[in-house]
Steps between C-alpha positions, in 0.01 A plus 500: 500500500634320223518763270643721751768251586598477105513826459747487784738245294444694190672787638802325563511353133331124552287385251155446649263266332133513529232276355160715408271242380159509683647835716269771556565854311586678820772181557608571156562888581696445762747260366514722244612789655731289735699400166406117538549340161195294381537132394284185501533229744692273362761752334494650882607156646744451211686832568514535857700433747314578814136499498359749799133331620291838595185396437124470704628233791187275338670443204800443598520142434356507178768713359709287669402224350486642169864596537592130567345354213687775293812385671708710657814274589785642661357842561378725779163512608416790748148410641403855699142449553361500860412117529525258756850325562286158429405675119830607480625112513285427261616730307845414497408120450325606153862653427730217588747613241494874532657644797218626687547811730214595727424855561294754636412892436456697796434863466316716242619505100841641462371854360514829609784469742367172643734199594335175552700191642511195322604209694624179387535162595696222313814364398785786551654521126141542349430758835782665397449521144121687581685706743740625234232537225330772746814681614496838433101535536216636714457117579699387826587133520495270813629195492367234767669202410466169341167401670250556211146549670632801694469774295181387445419442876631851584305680225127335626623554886508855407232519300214325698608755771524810268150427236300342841574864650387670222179295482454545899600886464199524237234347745615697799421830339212364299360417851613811659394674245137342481450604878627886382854425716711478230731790552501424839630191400755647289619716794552165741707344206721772434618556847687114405738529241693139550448144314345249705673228268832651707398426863523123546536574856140547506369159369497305849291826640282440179489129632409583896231766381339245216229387736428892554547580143295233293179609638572865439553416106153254488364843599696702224389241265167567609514850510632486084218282401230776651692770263473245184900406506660149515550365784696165405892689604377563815297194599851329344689669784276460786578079370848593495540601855258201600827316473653684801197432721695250750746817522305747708727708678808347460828589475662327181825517287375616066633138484245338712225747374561346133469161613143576629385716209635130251306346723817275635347144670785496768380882677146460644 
């Protein structure tokens, strides 16, 4: 991704700075052939004027921190890993005197036609400075406003719904497939062509059918761990929609639904 997304600026004539001490050969290939100039750290820090975190989301912290004790006064810091709005904060606190945007990626690299969405979150003249560095690029920008956390909040509300399908998708037809039903399987799902993530209509008829539901995915837990696959997303659901037990039946607003599922002391 990063690579992709300087290859992106260096198209448009922006100097894009990358530091390749302790990166992997096929790391160094693709900056490389995405025209990134190489430089140490330090120089890096010394020459930049925005500094574009895309990075594993564990370390994102660390580089933070190594950043800080650089110093990076005065500057922009775009922090576009998917973290937490609570790592985010921190975050910003190790950069009290950068100007710290928080950011998020959504969508596959900008190659081959592809345009990702980068949304930000932060004060509006450093927004708006981001916004004009990608102008004129496969890379949309979004800006959400001053509230930083919510880029960040968006990106991992999307993402625990996207990567958890994938993961369930895998041990549906692993299952299916153990039992020989595995095209059959195929054939149900393609006949549904929507995004549950879209249909927040349906969450207080997930909460009425939870009582229904929970012991039907004990028993899809079951049936995983008798074809030798996990079984801890499913048994994690089944505790999931234990929270709507008191809910049999009912008919509730998505609003009230929430409040159950957080497990709200004022809703029995």
């Amino acid at each position: 991704m990063g690579a992709a997304f300087g290859a992106q600026l260096r198209a448009r004539g922006v100097t894009v700075l990358w530091c390749p001490d302790g990166r992997s050969i096929a790391t160094r290939r693709r900056a490389e052939q995405a025209g990134l100039e190489p430089a140490d750290f330090s120089g890096l820090l010394d020459r930049a004027d925005v500094v574009l975190s895309l990075c594993p989301p564990a370390a994102a912290e660390e580089l933070a921190a190594q950043v800080a004790a650089h110093g990076f006064a005065g500057r922009t810091y775009v922090e576009a890993n998917a973290i937490s709005p609570g790592r985010m904060g921190r975050i910003a606190a190790l950069l009290p005197r950068a100007e710290t945007i928080d950011a998020a990626v959504v969508g596959s690299p900008p190659v081959g036609g592809k345009s990702p969405t980068l949304y930000l979150s932060g004060e509006h003249r450093r927004t708006g400075e981001v916004e004009r560095l990608f102008a004129g690029t496969d890379i949309r920008t979004h800006d959400l406003g001053t509230d930083v956390g919510a880029a960040s909040a968006l990106k991992l509300s999307y993402s625990s719904y996207q990567k958890a399908s994938r993961v369930l998708a895998a041990l549906a037809y692993g299952a299916a497939q153990a039992h020989g039903v595995g095209d059959e399987l195929l054939t149900i799902a393609a006949k549904r062509t929507g995004s549950y993530l879209t249909e927040t209509s349906y969450i207080p008829k997930t909460a009425a059918r939870a009582w229904r539901w929970g012991p039907e995915l004990a028993d899809a837990a079951a049936l995983l761990t008798d074809v030798g696959l996990p079984d801890e997303l499913m048994l994690a659901a089944a505790s999931t929609l234990d929270r709507w037990d008191g809910a049999r039946d009912a008919t509730l607003t998505v609003e009230e639904a929430l409040e159950l599922l957080r497990g709200d002391p004022d809703r029995s």
